[in-house]
C-alpha positions as CSV (number, residue, x, y, z in Angstrom):
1,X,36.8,119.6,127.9
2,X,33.9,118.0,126.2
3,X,31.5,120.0,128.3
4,X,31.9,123.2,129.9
5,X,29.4,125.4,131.8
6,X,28.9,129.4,130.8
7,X,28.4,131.4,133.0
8,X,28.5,135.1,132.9
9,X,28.5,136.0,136.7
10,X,32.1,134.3,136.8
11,X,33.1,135.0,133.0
12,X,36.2,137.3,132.5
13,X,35.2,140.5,131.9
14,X,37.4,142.6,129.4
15,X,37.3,146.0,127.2
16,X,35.4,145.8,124.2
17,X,38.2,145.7,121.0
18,X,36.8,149.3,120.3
19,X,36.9,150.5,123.8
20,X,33.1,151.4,123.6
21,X,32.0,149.4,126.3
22,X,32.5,146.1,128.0
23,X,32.1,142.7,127.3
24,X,32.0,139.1,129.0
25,X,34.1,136.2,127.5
26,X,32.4,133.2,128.0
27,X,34.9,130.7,126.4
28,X,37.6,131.0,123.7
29,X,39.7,128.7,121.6
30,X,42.6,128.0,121.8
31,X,42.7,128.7,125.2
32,X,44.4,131.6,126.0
33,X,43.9,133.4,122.5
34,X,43.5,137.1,121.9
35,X,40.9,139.3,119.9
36,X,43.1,139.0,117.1
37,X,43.9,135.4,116.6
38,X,41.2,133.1,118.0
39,X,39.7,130.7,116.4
40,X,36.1,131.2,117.6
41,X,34.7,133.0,120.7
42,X,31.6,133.1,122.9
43,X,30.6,136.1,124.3
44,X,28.1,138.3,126.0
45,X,27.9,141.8,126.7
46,X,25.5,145.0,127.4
47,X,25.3,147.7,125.8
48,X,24.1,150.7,127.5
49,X,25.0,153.6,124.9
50,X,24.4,154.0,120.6
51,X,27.7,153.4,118.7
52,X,29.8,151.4,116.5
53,X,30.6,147.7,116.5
54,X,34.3,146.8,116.9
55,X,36.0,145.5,113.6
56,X,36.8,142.0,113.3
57,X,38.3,141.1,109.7
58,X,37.6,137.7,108.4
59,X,35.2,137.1,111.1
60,X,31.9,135.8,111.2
61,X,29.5,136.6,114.1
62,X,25.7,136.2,114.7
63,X,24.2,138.4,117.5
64,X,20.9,137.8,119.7
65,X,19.3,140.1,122.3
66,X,19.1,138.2,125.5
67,X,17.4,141.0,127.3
68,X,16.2,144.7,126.9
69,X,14.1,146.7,124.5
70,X,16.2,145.8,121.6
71,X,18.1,147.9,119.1
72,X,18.7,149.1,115.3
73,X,21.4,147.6,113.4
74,X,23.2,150.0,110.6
75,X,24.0,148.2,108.2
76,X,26.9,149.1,106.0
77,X,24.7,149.4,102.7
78,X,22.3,151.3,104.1
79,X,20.0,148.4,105.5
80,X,18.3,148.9,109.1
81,X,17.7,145.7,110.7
82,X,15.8,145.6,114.2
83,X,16.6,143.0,116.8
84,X,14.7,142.3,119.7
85,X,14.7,139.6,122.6
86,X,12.9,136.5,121.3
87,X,13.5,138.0,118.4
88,X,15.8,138.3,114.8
89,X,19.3,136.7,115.0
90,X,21.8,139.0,112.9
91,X,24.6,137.5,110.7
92,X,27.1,139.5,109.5
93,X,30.9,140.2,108.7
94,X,33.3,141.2,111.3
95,X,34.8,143.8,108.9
96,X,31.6,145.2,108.0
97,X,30.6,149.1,109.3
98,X,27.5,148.6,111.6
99,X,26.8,150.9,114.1
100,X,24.0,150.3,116.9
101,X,21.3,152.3,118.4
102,X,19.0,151.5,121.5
103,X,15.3,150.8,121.1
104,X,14.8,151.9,124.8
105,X,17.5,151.7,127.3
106,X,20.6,149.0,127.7
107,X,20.4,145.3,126.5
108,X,22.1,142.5,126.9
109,X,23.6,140.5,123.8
110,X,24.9,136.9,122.9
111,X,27.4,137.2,120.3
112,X,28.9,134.0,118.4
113,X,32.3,134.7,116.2
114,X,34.1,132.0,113.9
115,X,36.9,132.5,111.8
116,X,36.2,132.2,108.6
117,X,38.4,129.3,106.9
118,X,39.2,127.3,109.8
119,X,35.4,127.7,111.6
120,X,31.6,128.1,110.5
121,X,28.7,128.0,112.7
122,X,25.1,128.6,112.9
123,X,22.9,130.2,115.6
124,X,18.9,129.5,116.0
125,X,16.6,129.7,118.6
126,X,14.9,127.0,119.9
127,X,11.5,127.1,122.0
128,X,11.0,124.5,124.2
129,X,8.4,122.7,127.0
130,X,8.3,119.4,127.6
131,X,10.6,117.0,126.4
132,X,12.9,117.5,123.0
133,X,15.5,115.6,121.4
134,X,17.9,117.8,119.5
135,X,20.5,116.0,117.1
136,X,23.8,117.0,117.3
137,X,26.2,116.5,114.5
138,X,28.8,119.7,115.2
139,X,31.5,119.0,116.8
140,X,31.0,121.9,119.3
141,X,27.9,122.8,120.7
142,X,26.7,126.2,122.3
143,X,23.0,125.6,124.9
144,X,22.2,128.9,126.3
145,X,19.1,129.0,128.5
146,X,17.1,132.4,128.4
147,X,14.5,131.2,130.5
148,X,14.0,132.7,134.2
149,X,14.0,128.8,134.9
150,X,16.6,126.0,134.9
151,X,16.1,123.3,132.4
152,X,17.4,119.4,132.2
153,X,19.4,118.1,129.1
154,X,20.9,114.2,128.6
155,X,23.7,113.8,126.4
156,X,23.8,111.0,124.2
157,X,25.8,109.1,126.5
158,X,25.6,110.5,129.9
159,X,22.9,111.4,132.8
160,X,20.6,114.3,133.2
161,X,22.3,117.2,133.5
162,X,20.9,120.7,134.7
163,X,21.1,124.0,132.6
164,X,20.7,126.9,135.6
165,X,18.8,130.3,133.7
166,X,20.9,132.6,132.2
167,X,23.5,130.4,131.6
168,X,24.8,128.3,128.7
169,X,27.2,125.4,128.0
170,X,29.4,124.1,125.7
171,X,29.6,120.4,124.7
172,X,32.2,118.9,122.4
173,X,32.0,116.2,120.4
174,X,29.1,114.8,121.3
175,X,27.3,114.1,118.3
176,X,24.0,112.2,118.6
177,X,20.8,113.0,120.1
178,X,20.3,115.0,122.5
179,X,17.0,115.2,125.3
180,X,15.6,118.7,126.2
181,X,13.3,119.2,128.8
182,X,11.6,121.8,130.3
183,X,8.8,122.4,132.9
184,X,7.8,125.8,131.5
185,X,8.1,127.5,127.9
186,X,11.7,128.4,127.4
187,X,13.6,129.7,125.0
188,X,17.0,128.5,124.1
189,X,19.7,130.0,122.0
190,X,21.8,126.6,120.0
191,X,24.9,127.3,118.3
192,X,26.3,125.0,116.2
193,X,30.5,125.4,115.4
194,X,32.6,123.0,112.9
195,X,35.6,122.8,111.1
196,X,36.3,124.4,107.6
């Protein structure tokens, strides 16, 4: 599947690991894999109440605010880190202790988990208008469009494509460059996932 569209209004939607609240899968691999044994995951949920995270040993995740006020990380040593949309991406360990409290009401989050030894990836924000090229050497790749508008990508061998708001897709193996473009400013989430 060397590109698949995200989309959280058809998503599965499933118990968070801890029971605390709900989540939406967005994609998984291997297909068909469980909260225990995947090899990466793509995911986004809201959280509408202060608590803990769910534990994930040997995990590594990033987290971004899509939407909402924003919240306080815990951190396990003692650090309090504050994320907020169009903000601070958070790295962290799956098996670290970090609870969450709300800013001001419920947000909605974009979390990225690899396993650590078979994947790695990276997370950044990318603010776009106009035209970009992005170059692409993962061999997955995560677009997610916060915008309120749709924007246009072209893969490095392929026609225009559109990227409806809210939504995200994942391209594999296709390495190369990559054209962005975007009437208005938008802000786009771009994970990067490979091997090792």
């Amino acid at each position: 599947m060397p590109c698949t569209l995200l989309d959280p209004a058809t998503a599965r939607a499933m118990p968070w690991k801890n029971g605390g609240g709900s989540t939406v899968e967005l994609a998984i691999s291997p297909v068909g894999a469980g909260l225990e044994d995947f090899a990466w995951r793509i995911s986004t949920a809201q959280v509408a109440v202060d608590g803990a995270f769910s534990s994930f040993p040997d995990i590594d995740r990033s987290l971004a605010v899509l939407a909402g006020n924003g919240l306080y990380l815990q951190r396990a040593d003692g650090h309090r880190e504050t994320l907020l949309s169009d903000g601070v991406i958070a790295l962290f360990g799956g098996e670290e202790a970090i609870s969450a409290q709300l800013l001001d009401g419920p947000i909605t989050d974009l979390n990225l988990m690899t396993r650590r030894g078979l994947w790695r990836h990276e997370l950044q924000r990318l603010r776009l208008q106009g035209k970009q090229v992005l170059e692409n050497d993962a061999e997955v790749l995560l677009l997610w469009n916060t915008a309120p508008e749709d924007l246009h990508y072209r893969l490095p061998e392929g026609d225009q494509q559109m990227l409806a708001a809210h939504t995200g897709v994942l391209l594999e193996n296709e390495q190369g460059r990559l054209t962005l473009e975007s009437d208005q400013p938008s802000l786009l989430y771009v994970g990067r996932m490979r091997r090792g």
